[in-house]
NUBA-35324 format. One record per residue (C-alpha): residue number from 1; residue in one letter; z negated, y negated, x. Coordinates in nm, 3 decimals. Each point is the difference from the previous one (the first is absolute). Layout:
BEGIN
NUM; A; Z; Y; X;
...
// end
This chain:
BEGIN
1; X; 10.991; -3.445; -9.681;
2; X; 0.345; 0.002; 0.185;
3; X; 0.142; 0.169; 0.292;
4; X; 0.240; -0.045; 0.248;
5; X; 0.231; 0.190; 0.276;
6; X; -0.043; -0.176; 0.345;
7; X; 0.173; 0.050; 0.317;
8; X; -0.232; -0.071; 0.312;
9; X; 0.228; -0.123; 0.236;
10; X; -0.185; 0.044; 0.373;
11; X; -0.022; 0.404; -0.136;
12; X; 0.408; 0.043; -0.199;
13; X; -0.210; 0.188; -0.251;
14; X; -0.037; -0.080; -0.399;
15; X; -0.318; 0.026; -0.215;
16; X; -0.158; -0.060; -0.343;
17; X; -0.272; -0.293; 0.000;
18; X; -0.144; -0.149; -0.294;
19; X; 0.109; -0.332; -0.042;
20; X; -0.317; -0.205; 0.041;
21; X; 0.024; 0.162; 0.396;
22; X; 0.305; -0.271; 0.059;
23; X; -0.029; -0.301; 0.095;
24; X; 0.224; -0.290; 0.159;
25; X; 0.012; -0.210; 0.297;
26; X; 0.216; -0.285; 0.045;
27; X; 0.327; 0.220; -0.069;
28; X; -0.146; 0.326; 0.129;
29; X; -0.113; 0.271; -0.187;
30; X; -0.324; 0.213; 0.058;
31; X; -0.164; 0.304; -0.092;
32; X; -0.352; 0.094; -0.033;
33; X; -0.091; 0.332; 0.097;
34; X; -0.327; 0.261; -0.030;
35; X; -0.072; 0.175; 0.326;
36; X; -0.052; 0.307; -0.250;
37; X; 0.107; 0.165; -0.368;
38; X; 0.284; -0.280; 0.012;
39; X; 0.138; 0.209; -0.342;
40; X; -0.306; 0.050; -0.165;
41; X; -0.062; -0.395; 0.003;
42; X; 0.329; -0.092; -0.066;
43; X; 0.015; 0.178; -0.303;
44; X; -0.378; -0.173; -0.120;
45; X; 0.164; -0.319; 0.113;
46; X; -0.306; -0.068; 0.184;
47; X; -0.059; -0.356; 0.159;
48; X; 0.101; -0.020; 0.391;
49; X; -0.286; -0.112; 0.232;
50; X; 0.130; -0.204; 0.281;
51; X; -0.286; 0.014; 0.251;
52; X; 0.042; 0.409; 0.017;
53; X; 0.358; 0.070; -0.131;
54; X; 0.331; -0.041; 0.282;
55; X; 0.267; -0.234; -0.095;
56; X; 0.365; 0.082; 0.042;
57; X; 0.345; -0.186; -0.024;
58; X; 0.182; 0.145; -0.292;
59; X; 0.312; -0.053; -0.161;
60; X; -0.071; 0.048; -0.410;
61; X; 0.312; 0.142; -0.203;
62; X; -0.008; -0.235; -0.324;
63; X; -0.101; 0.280; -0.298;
64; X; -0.359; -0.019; -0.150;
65; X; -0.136; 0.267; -0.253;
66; X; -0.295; 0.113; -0.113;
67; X; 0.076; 0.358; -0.030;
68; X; -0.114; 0.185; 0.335;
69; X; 0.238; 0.259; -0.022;
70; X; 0.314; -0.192; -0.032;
71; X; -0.154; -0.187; 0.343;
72; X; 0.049; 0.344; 0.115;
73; X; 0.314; 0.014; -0.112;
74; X; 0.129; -0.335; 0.172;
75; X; -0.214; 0.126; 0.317;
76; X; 0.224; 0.310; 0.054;
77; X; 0.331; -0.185; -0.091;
78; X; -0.119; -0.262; 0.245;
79; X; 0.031; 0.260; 0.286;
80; X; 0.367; 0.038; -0.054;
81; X; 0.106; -0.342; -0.137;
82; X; -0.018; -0.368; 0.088;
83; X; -0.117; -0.123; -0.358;
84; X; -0.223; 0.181; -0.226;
85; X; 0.129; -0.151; -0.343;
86; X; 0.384; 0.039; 0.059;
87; X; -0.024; 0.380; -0.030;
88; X; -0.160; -0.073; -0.349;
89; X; 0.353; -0.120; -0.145;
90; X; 0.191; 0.307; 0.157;
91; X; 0.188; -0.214; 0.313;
92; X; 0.076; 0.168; 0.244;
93; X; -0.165; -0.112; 0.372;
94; X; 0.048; 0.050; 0.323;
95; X; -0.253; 0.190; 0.187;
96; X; -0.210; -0.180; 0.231;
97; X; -0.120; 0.168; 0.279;
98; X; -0.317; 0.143; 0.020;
99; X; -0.256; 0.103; 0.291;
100; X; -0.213; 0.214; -0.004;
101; X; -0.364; -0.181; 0.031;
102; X; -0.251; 0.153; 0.277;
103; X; -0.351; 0.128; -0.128;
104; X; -0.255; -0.231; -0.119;
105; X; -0.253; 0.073; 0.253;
106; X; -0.313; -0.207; 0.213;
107; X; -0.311; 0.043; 0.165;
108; X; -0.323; -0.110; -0.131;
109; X; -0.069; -0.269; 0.280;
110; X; 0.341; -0.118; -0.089;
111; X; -0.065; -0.069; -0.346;
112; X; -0.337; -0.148; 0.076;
113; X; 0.186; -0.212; 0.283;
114; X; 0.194; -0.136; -0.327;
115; X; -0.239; -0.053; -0.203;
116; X; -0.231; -0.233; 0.253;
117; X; 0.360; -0.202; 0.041;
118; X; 0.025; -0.066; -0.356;
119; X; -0.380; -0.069; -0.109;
120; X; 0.031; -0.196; 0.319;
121; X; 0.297; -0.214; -0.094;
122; X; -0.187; -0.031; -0.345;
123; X; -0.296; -0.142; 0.097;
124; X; 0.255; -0.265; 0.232;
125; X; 0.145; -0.064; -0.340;
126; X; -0.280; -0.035; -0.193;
127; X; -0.164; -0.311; 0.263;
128; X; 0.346; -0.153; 0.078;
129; X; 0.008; -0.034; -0.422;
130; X; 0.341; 0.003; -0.021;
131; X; 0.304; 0.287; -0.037;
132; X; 0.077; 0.177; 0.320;
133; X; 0.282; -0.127; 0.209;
134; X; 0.136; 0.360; 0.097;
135; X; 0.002; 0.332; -0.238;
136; X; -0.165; 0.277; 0.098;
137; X; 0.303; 0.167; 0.077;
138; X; 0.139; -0.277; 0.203;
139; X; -0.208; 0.022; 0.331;
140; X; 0.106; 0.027; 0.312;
141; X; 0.031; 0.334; 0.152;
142; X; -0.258; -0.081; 0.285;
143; X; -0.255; 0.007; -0.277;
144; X; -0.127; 0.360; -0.180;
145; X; 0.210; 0.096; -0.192;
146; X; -0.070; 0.157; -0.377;
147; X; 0.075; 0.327; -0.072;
148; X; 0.342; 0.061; -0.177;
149; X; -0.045; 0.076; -0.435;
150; X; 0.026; 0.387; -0.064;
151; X; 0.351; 0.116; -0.086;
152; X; 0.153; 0.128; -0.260;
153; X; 0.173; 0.349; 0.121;
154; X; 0.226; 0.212; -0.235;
155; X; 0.188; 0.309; 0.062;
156; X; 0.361; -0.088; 0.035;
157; X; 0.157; 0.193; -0.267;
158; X; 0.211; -0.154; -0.328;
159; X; -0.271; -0.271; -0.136;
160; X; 0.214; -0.048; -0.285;
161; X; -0.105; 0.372; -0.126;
162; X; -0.345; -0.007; 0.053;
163; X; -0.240; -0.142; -0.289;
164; X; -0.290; 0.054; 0.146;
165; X; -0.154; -0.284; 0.210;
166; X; -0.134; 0.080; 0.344;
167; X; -0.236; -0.188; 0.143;
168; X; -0.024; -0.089; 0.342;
169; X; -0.225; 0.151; 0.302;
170; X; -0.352; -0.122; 0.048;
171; X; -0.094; -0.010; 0.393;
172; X; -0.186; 0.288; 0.076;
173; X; -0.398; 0.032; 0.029;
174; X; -0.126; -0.042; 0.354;
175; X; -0.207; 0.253; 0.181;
176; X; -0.297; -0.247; -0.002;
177; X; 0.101; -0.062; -0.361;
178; X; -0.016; 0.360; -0.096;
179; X; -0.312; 0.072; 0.213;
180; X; -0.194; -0.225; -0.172;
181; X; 0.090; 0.111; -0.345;
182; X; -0.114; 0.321; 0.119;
183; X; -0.336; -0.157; 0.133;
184; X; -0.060; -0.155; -0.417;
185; X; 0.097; 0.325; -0.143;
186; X; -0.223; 0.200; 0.194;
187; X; -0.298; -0.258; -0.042;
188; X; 0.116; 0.015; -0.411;
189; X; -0.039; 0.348; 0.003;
190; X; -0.354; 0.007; 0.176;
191; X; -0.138; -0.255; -0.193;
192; X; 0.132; 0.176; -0.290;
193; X; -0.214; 0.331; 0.087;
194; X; -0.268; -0.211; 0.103;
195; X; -0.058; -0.153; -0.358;
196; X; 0.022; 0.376; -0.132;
197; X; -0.275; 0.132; 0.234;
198; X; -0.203; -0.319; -0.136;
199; X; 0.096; 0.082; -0.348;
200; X; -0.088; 0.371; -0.006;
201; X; -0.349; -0.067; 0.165;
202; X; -0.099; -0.226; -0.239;
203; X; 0.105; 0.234; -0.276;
204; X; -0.221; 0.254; 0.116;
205; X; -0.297; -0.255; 0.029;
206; X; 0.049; -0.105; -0.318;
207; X; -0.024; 0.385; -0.139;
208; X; -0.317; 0.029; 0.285;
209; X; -0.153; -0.295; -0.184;
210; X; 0.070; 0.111; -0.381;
211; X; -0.164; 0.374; 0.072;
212; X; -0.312; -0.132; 0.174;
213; X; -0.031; -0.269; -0.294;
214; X; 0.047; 0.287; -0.262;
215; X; -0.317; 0.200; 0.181;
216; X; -0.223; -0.317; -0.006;
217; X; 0.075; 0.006; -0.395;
218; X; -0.061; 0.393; 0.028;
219; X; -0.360; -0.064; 0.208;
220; X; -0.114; -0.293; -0.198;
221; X; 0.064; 0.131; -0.301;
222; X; -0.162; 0.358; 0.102;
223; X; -0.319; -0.249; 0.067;
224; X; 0.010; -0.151; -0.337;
225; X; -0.013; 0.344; -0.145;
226; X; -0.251; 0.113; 0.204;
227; X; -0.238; -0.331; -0.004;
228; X; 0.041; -0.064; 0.315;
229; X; 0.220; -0.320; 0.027;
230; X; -0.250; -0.257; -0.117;
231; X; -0.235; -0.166; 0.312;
232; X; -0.393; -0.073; -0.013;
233; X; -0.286; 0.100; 0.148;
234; X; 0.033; 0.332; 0.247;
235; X; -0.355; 0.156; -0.064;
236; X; 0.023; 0.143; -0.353;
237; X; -0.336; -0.073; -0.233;
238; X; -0.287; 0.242; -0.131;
239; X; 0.014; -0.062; -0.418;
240; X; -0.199; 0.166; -0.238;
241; X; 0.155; 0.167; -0.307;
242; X; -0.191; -0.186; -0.268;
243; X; -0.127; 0.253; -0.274;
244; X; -0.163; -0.228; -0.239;
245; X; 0.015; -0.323; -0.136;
246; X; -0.239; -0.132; 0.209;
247; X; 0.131; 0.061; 0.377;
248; X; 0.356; -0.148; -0.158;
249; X; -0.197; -0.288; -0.077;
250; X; -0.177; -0.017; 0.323;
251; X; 0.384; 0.038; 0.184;
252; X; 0.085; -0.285; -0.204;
253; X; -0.231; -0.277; 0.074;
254; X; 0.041; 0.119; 0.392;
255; X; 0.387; -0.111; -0.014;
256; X; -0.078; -0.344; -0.168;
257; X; -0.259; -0.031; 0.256;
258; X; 0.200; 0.133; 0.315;
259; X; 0.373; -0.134; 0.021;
260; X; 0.060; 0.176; 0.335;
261; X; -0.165; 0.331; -0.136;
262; X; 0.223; -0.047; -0.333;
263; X; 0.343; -0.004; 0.291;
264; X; -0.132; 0.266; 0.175;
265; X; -0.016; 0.267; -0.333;
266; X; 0.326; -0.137; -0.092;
267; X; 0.141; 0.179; 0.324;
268; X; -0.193; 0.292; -0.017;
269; X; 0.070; 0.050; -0.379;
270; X; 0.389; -0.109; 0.122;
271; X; 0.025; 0.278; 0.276;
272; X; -0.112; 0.308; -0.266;
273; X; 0.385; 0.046; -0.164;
274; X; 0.145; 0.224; -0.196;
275; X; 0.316; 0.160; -0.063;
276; X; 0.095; -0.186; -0.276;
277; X; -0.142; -0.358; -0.154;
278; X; -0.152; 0.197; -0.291;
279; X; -0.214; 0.233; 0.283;
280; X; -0.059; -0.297; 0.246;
281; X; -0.186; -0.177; -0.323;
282; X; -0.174; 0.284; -0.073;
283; X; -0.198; 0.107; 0.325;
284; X; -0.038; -0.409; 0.094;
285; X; -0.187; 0.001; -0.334;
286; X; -0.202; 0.303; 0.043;
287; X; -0.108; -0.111; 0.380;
288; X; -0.146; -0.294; -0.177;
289; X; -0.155; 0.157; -0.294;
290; X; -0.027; 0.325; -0.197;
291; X; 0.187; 0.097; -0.355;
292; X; -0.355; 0.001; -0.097;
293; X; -0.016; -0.394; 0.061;
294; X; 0.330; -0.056; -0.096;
295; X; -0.027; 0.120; -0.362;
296; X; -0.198; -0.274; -0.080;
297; X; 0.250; -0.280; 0.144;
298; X; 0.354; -0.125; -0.179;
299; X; 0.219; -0.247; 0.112;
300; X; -0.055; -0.249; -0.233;
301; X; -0.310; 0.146; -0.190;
302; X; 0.129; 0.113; -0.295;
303; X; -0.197; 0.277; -0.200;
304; X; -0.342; -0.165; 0.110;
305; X; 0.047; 0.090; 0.381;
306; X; -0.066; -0.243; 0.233;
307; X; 0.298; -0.213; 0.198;
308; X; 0.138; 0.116; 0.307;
309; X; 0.267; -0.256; 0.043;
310; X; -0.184; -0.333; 0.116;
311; X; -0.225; 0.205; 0.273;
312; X; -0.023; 0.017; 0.348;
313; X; 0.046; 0.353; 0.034;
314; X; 0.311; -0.021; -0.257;
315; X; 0.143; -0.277; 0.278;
316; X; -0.069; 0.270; 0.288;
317; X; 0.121; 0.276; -0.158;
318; X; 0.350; -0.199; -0.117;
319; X; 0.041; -0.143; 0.334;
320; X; -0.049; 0.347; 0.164;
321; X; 0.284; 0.193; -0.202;
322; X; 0.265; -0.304; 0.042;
323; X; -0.053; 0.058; 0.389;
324; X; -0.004; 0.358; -0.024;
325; X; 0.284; 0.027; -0.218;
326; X; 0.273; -0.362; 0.104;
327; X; 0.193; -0.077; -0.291;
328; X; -0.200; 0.051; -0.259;
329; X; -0.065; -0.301; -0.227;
330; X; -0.296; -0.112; -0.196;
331; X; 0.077; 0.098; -0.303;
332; X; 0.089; 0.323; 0.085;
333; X; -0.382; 0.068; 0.235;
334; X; -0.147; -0.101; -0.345;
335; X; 0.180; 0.250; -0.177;
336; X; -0.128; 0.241; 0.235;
337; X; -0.356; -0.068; -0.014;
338; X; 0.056; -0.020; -0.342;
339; X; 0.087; 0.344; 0.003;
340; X; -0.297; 0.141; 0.229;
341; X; -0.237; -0.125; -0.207;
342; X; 0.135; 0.109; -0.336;
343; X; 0.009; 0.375; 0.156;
344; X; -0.387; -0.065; 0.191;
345; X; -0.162; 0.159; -0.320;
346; X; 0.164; 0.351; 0.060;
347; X; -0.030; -0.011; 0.296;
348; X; -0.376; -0.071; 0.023;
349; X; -0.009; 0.282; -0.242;
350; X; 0.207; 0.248; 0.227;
351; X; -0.264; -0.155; 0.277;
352; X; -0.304; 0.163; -0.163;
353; X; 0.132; 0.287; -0.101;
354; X; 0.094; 0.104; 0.371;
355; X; -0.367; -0.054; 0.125;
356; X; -0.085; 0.340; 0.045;
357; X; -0.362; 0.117; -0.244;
358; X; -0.264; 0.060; 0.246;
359; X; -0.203; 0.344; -0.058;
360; X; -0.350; -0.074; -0.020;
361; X; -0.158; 0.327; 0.056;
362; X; -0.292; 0.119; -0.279;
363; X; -0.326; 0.144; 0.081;
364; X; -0.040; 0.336; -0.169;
365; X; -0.333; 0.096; -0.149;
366; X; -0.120; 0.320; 0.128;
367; X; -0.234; 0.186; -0.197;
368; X; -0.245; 0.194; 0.192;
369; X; -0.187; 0.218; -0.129;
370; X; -0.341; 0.158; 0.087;
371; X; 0.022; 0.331; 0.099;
372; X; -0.314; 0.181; -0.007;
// end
């Protein structure tokens, strides 16, 4: 990337372009030039667009570097002097003389003005397919004119003892300009609190939505324990507590018989619960039949009792304590069974011992006696 000091020659004032921004015409020399951040770009060496950029007559002083600074450098000796690489080898020059430039300053409308001329004169270009006849900076004064490249003003003090490079003054923002700004900022800033009302309300539906899931787990769960999450029939059913061998039997061949009256004592035996699976088992068992009954049953009929596993009223009685109690598997309902019926001796025992002895009252034999 090089640079190099130009002179624009309409204006007397001196600037640094990036080379790429010069071009030639016949035995002129022009200048490209950005209607804004003219440093910025020259130092990125960024590519000139000709259908929004002004074009200038310019007189280029012969020294190309790539170094930035030492443009500078020839840019403030070029205020002074009438050739930038002379003062390099220590000659001494004579002073040109040097003007002051006026501020680099137009309207909008002019600049829009301009830049109709020149996408005008492109698209003339562009059909007549061949290069234009006149530069840009070559019409005739009856025509719009473009507005003048912004210039490059530096305090007039020694240049030769001052390192630092100044750059020049950008035209100043517009009222419309700066009222609009104002306008996006404002709009920025209430779109900004608009997103954090948004943000914050759906926050606190979110936390809404997580505590009135965490009480349908309380409720549902509160059913389970209680027997009263699983669905069936509404009208509970009248059953018998079987006390011998007999009624059982008579209970069983009614649920191979009646499918629907089989579903129905499921629920009923479901809805009796229990604080724990162990209880729940228990009193489901004892609805059904006594310990009395049950003292004669084991699960698989070992010790010359008869099977309970392959009945009906073993399939009701499972399929009762698995709704009453979710989660449990089947192993685990077996087990408990299992355990009701190895404890349904004692317990028949403890049964009969509670009935209470009734008195049966005896006749006593009165002697009478004759009495004379």
């Amino acid at each position: 990337m090089s640079y190099v000091v130009v002179e624009f020659l309409s204006e007397g004032s001196v600037a640094v372009v990036a080379k790429c921004w010069t071009y030639k015409e016949l035995t002129d020399e022009y200048c490209y030039w950005p209607a804004c951040n003219p440093t910025a770009r020259a130092r990125r060496g960024e590519k000139p667009d000709p259908d929004t950029w002004i074009s200038r007559k310019v007189k280029v002083f012969s020294g190309v570097t790539a170094d930035f600074n030492q443009a500078l450098r020839w840019l403030r000796k070029a205020e002074t002097m009438s050739n930038v690489e002379s003062a390099e080898d220590g000659a001494v020059l004579s002073k040109r003389t040097s003007k002051r430039p006026a501020k680099f300053a137009y309207s909008s409308d002019e600049y829009e003005d301009s830049v109709e001329q020149v996408l005008h004169t492109k698209k003339s270009r562009d059909l007549s397919h061949g290069p234009p006849e006149v530069p840009l900076t070559r019409k005739s004064s009856a025509g719009p004119t473009l507005p003048p490249p912004p210039i490059c003003i530096f305090p007039q003090t020694n240049t030769r003892n001052n390192l630092d490079p100044v750059s020049p003054i950008q035209p100043e923002m517009s009222d419309e300009t700066a009222s609009c700004s104002s306008n996006v900022s404002d709009s920025i800033s209430a779109l900004t609190q608009t997103v954090t009302v948004i943000q914050e309300t759906l926050k606190g539906m979110l936390t809404r939505q997580d505590v009135m899931a965490k009480n349908i787990q309380e409720i549902l769960l509160w059913l389970n324990q209680t027997g009263g999450a699983s669905q069936g029939p509404e009208t509970p059913i009248e059953i018998d507590v079987a006390q011998s061998l007999e009624e059982l039997a008579v209970l069983e061949a009614k649920l191979k018989e009646l499918p629907d009256y089989k579903k129905r004592l499921t629920h009923h035996l479901s809805l009796i619960g229990g604080a724990n699976p162990g209880e729940a088992t228990r009193r489901i068992m004892r609805a059904v039949a006594s310990s009395s009954v049950w003292k004669n049953y084991s699960l698989h009929g070992k010790k010359g009792k008869k099977t309970l596993l392959h009945t009906a009223v073993y399939q009701v009685i499972k399929r009762a304590i698995m709704l009453s109690r979710s989660g449990l598997q089947d192993k685990a309902v077996e087990e408990l069974i299992t355990n009701v019926l190895k404890h349904a001796p004692a317990h028949s025992k403890l049964q009969v011992q509670s009935v209470p002895e009734v008195a049966v009252p005896q006749e006593n034999n009165q002697q009478f006696s004759d009495t004379d």
